[in-house]
N, C-alpha and C positions, 0 to 999 in steps of 0.2 A: 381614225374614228375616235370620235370623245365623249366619255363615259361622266355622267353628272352623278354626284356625289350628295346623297342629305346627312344634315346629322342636326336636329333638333334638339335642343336642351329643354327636358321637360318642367314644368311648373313644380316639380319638387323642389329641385335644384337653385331655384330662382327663390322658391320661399325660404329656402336653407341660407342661402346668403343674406339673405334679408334677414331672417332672425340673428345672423351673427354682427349684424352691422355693418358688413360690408358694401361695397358699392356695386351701384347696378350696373355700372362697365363695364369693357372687357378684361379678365384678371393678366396681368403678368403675368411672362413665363420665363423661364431659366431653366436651360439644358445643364447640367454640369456632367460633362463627359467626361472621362478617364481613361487614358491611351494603356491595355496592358493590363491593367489591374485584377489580378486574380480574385477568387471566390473568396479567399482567406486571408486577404493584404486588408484587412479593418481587426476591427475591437469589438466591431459587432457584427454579431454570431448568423451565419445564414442556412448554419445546421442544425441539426435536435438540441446540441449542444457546444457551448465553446471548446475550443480547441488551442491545443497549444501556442499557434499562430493568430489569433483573435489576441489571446493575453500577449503578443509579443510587440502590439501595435498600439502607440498612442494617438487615438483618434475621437476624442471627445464632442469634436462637431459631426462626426457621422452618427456618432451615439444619439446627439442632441436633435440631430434630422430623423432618423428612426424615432423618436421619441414623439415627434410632433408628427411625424406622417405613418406612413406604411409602408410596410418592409414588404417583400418577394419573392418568396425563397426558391423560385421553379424560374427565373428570368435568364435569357439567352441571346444572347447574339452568333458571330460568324465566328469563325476560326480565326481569322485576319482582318487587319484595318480597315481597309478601303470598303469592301463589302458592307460591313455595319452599318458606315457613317452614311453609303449612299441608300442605304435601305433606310438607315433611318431617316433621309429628305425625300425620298418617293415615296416610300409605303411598297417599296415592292421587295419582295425574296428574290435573292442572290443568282435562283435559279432561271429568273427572268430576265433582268436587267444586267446580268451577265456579264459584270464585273466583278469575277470573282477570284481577283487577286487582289493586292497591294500595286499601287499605280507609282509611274514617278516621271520616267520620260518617254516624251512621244512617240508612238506608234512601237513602239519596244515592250516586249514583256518580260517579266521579272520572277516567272520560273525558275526553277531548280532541275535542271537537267535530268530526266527519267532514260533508263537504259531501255526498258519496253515501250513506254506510250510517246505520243505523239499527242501534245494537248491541245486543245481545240482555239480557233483567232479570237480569244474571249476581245471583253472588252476593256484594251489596255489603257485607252483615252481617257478613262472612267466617265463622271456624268455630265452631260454637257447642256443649257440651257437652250443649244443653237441648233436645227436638223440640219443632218448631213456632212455633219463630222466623223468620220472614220473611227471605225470599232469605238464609238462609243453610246451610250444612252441617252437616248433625249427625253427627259421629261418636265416634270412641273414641277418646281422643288418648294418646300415647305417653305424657306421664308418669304420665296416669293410671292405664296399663297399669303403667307401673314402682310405682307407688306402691304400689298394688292388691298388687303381687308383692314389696313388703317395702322399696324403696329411697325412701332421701330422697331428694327433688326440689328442686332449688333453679332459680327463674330469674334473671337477671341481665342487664338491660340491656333491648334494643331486645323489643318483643313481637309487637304488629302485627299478629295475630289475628281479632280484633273490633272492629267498629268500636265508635265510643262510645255509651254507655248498652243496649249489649247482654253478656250473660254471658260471650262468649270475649274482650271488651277486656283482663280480669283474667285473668293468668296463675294464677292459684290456684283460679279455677273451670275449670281445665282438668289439674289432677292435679299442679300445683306445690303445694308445703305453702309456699313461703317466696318472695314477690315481691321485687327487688328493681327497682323504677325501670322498670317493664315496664307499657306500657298504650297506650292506644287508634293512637297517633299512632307516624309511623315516621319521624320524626327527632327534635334536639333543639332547642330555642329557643336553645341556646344550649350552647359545649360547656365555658365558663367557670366555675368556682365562682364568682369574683366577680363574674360575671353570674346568680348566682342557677340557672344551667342554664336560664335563659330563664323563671323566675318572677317576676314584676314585680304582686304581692299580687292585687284582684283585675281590674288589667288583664292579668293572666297569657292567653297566647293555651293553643290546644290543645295546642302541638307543647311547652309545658314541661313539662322532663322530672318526675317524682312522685318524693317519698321520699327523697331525696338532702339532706334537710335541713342536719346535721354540715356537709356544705361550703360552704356559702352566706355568701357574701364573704370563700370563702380562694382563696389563689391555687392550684387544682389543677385540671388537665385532666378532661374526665368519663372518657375512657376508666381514668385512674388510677386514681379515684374511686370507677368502679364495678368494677375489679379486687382495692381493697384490702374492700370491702363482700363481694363474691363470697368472698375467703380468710377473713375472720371468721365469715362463714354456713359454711363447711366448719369450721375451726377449731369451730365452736361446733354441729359436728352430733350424731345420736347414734350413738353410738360401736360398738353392737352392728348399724348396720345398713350393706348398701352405700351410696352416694352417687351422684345422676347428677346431674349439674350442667351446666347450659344458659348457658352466656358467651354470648349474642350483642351486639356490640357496635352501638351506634349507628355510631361511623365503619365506613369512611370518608365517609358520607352529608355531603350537605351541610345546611347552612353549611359551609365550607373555611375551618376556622380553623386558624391555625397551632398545632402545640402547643408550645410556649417553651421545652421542654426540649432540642426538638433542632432548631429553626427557620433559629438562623443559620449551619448546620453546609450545609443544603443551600442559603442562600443564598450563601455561600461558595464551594460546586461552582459556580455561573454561573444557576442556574436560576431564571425567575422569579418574585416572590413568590407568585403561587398555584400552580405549580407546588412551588415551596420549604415551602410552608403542606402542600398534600395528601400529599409524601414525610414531613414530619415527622410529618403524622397514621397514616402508613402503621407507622412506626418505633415510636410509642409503642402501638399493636396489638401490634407485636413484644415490645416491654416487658412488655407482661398476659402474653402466652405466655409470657415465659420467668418472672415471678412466677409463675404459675400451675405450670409445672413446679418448679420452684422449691420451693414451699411439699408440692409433692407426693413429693419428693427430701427434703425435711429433714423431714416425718413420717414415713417409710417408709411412704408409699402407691404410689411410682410402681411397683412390682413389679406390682401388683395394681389398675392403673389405666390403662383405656383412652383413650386424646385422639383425638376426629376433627374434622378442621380443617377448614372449609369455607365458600365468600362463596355468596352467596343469590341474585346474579345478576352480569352481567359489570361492567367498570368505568362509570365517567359521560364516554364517548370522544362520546357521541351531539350532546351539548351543544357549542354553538358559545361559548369565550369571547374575546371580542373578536375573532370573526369566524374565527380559526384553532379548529377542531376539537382537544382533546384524542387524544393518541395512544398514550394506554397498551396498549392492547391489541393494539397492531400486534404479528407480521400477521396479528391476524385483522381482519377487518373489523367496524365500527361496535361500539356497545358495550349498554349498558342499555336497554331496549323493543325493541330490535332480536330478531329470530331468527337472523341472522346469527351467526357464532360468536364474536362479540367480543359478545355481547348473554348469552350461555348457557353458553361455556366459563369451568370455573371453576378454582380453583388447590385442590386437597385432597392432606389428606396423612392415615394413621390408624397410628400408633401404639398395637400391641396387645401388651405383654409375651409374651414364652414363644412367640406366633403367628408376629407379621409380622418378617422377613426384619429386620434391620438396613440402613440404605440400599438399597431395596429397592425397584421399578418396574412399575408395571402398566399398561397396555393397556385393561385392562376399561370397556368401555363403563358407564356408571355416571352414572345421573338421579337428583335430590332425591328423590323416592320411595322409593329405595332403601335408604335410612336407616333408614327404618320396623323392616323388617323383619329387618335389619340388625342391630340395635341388642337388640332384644329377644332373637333368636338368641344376641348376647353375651352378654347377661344370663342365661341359661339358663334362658329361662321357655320351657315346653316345651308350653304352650295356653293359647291365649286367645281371647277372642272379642270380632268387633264388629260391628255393625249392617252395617258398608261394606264393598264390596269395595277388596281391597287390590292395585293395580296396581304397587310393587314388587319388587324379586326380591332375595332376602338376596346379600351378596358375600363372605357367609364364608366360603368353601372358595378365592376368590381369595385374601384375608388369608394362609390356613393354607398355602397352595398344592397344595392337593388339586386345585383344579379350574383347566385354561385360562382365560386372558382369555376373555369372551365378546364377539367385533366384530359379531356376527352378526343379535344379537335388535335388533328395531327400535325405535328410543328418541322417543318422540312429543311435540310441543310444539303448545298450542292455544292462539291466544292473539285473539278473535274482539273484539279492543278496541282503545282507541287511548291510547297511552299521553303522556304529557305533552311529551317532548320532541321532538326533529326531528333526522332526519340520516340518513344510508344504510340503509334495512332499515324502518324506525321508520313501521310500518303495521298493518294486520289483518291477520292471517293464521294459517299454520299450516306447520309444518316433521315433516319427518321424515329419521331418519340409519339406516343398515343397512350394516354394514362401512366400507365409503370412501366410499358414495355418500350424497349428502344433497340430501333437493328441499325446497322454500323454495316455499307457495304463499301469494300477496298476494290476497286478497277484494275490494279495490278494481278491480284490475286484471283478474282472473279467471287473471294470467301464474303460471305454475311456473317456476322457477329449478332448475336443476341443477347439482352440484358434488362434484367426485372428493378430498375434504380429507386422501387423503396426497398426493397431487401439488400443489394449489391449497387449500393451509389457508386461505388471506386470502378465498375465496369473488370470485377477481374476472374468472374467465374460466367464464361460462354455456354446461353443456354441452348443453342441453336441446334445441336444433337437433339436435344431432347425433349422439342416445343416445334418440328418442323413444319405445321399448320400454322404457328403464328410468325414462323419466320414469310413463308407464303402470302400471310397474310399481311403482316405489315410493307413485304417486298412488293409486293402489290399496289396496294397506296402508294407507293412511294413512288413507282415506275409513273401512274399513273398520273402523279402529281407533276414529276420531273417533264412527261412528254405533253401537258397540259398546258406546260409554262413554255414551252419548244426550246429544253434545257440544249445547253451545248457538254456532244461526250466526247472523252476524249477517242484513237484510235491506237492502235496497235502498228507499232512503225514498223514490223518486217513483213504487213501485208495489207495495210492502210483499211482495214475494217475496222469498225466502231464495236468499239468494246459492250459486252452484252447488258441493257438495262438491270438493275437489283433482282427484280422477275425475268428472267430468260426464257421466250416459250421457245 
């Protein structure tokens, strides 16, 4: 069945640009994604106030993107890679589209072994452009939508889509015209030129990154690498059409190598060397953003060119290195696999000429989802259509400021797996947030969690004793939501029953 899609750009908007002198086309767009990147890995503040790890980061083009756009201090993604990125090219929650791990090879899933549950044949293929490819999703993927309605696509960097030997590994069967370095695996071998980017002929493992040839045994970082590659694929587009370009970078994922350019600047602060390694990878992230603004400043595109900044889930706080836990993400609690909000809060900021507000602040509740529809809203395409439902909600009128933050609508997270690593939070389960209140339920345990995150952001005093009408009540939504979307649960392996919804009648 397929679902038609409007989304009108009203006459406001159209005379807003026109007062600023921009053009009556369709504006440019740019994703600039961030593998990993915690709440607190910038300079700029996405709490009441800075914090010790804001001042530990030098990152002056995020400052300077904040400065020209609008920041969002309530923005969320998944727990894990693959989820985000594919939520954010469908428009759909994790708990539909039901790829709700990290992908890599086919028909194989990349769980963590659980001594209770038995997790459900998600979809390990991840998203596939093609019907009838096995465990995976088929839908309409956003550039193909853009492409479809007249703009170049370019991808660049991390992809993470598909697993390998399936159609969505390739960003270019998914509505990119121009791959750059984007394929089955969601990190790299290596973030060295003179390590080849982790090709080593044919003992090359999966995780070598593709197509980066030009630098192989020069001394350049990849994130450089595949910034200077993304500006030549713009420089070299064609000239009568828009442009939507998709940066997502491999860092900050690990390997944690240092980047040389800026390594002994943070060994120097006192910090240590993998510490000093992850802030440097943090900074040369910054370096793309501000090339990238940059190159879009001395063509005269930036008038006429959108940036939305965004990491694909929280930091890597979850991991134990040598025994002390990483603590970027303080205070929220735990980071990556987690539901916890060190696992899901993420750092965004979007930059809309003639729109958004100059240093500018929002509220607006706001999941990977949202992108979706989002994004083609910008773009002025005013119907479309795709096989999927699309779970979510444009936040254009937050941008333009026609419309209130919205704290209200319920933002849902389904994550019925187990993910690789270990540390507070880092279970099965499933969360849901509705204004301040937020329930956290674990599958293992059958326990709900409750928590008030403007009073207790860090999630570390459970109020679920003592609120047990709102635990009900949010348990409720949430069931209601999960069995709406015909979520996948996991079972219980010593008697193959499906473990009981958040709400249990």
């Amino acid at each position: 069945m397929k679902y038609l899609f409007g989304a009108v750009l009203i006459l406001l908007m159209v005379s807003c640009r026109e007062e600023h002198g921009e053009s009556a086309g369709p504006p440019n767009i740019v994703v600039f994604l961030v593998d990993d990147m915690g709440w607190q890995d910038t300079s700029v503040p996405f709490h009441t106030e800075k914090t010790k790890f804001n001042l530990r980061y030098r990152t002056p083009n995020m400052e300077r993107l904040a400065a020209e756009g609008m920041k969002f201090t309530q923005a969320y993604a998944t727990p894990v890679c693959s989820p985000s990125r594919i939520s954010l090219l469908t428009g759909m929650n994790a708990a539909r589209h039901r790829v709700t791990n990290w992908t890599l090879r086919e028909n194989t899933p990349t769980d963590r072994t659980d001594t209770l549950l038995q997790f459900p044949p998600w979809n390990v293929n991840g998203l596939s452009p093609e019907p009838g490819i096995r465990q995976s999703v088929h839908a309409m993927p956003l550039p193909q939508l853009l492409s479809d309605h007249g703009y170049h696509t370019i991808h660049a960097g991390k992809a993470h889509f598909g697993a390998i030997n399936t159609p969505g590994a390739d960003p270019v069967n998914l509505g990119f015209q121009v791959n750059i370095a984007g394929h089955a695996a969601g990190a790299p071998g290596s973030y060295y030129g003179q390590e080849n980017f982790g090709n080593q002929g044919e003992a090359s493992s999966v995780w070598a990154v593709p197509g980066m040839d030009e630098y192989h045994g020069q001394q350049i970082f990849l994130t450089e690498a595949l910034t200077q590659k993304a500006l030549k694929a713009l420089g070299e587009r064609p000239a009568d059409k828009p442009f939507f370009l998709y940066l997502a970078h491999y860092a900050v994922h690990t390997p944690i190598q240092p980047d040389p350019r800026y390594f002994d600047y943070y060994l120097e602060t006192g910090l240590d060397s993998t510490e000093a390694a992850y802030a440097s990878m943090v900074e040369g992230l910054d370096k793309s953003l501000g090339d990238v603004m940059d190159f879009l400043e001395n063509n005269g595109l930036s008038d006429n060119t959108i940036i939305l900044f965004m990491s694909d889930n929280g930091g890597l706080s979850a991991h134990a290195r040598g025994g002390i836990p990483n603590t970027h993400n303080r205070p929220l609690a735990s980071g990556k696999g987690s539901l916890y909000e060190g696992g899901i809060r993420e750092p965004m900021i979007v930059k809309w000429p003639g729109y958004t507000p100059p240093a500018s602040e929002t509220g607006q509740h706001v999941i990977i989802e949202d992108f979706f529809p989002t994004i083609l809203e910008m773009a002025g395409i005013t119907a479309y259509e795709t096989e999927h439902d699309v779970d979510g909600q444009s936040f254009v009128k937050v941008l333009t400021g026609e419309a209130e933050p919205d704290t209200l609508r319920p933002l849902i997270w389904h994550f019925p797996n187990q993910w690789g690593g270990q540390g507070p939070g880092i279970g099965t389960g499933s969360a849901i947030r509705r204004g301040n209140w937020k329930l956290v339920h674990f599958y293992q345990s059958g326990i709900s969690e409750l928590y008030n995150l403007e009073k207790d952001i860090g999630e570390r005093s459970d109020l679920a004793n003592d609120y047990p009408d709102k635990v009900r009540e949010l348990a409720g939504i949430l069931t209601d939501s999960l069995k709406a979307r015909n979520a996948q649960m996991p079972t219980f392996k010593v008697n193959g029953r499906q473990v009981p919804y958040p709400l249990a009648e």
